[in-house]
C-alpha positions, 0 to 999 in steps of 0.5 A, a space after each residue: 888686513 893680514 897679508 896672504 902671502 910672505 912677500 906682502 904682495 896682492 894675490 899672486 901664484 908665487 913662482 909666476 915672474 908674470 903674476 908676481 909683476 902684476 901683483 906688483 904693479 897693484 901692490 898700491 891699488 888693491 886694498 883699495 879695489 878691495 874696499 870698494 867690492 866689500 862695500 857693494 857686497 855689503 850694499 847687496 845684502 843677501 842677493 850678493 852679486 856674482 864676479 861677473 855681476 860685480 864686473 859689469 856693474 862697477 866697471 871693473 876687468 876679471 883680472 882685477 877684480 876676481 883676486 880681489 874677491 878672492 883676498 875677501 873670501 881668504 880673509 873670511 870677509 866674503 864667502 859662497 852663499 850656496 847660490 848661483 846665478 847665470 853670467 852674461 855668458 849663460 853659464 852659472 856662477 857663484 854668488 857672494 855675500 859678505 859676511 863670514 862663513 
């Protein structure tokens, strides 16, 4: 996967000292992570799967799993399927399909 930004590090805000340590520290584990969301968005098919639905079924915390989808839909992997659901919160979210737009 190409990289999205010029110093090879997971998605990060750039003049962030914070976000720059976290990408950082998940420089390692990222493709990883990223691998494991395509394959259950694929999985998924068209039903897709919110960030928050993602979240809940694979275990995974927003901070680390919302960049990764985030990698996906830059890269063209992933992308909005014009649908929304409603989060464990009760507020409407994105749903996610892989494939590209």
């Amino acid at each position: 996967m190409t990289p999205l930004y010029d110093d090879d590090l997971p998605a990060h805000v750039a003049d962030s000292d914070t976000s720059v340590e976290a990408a950082e520290s998940m420089t390692l584990l990222a493709p990883k992570l990223r691998d494991l969301v395509a394959a259950e968005l694929r999985r998924r098919g068209g039903w897709g799967a919110t960030n928050d639905e993602l979240e809940e079924h694979m275990d995974i915390k927003h901070q680390t799993l919302s960049p990764r989808v985030r990698e996906l839909v830059q890269h063209g992997k992933v992308k909005d399927s014009g649908q929304r659901r409603r989060t464990r919160s009760g507020r409407f979210a994105t749903v996610w399909v892989w494939g590209s737009p």
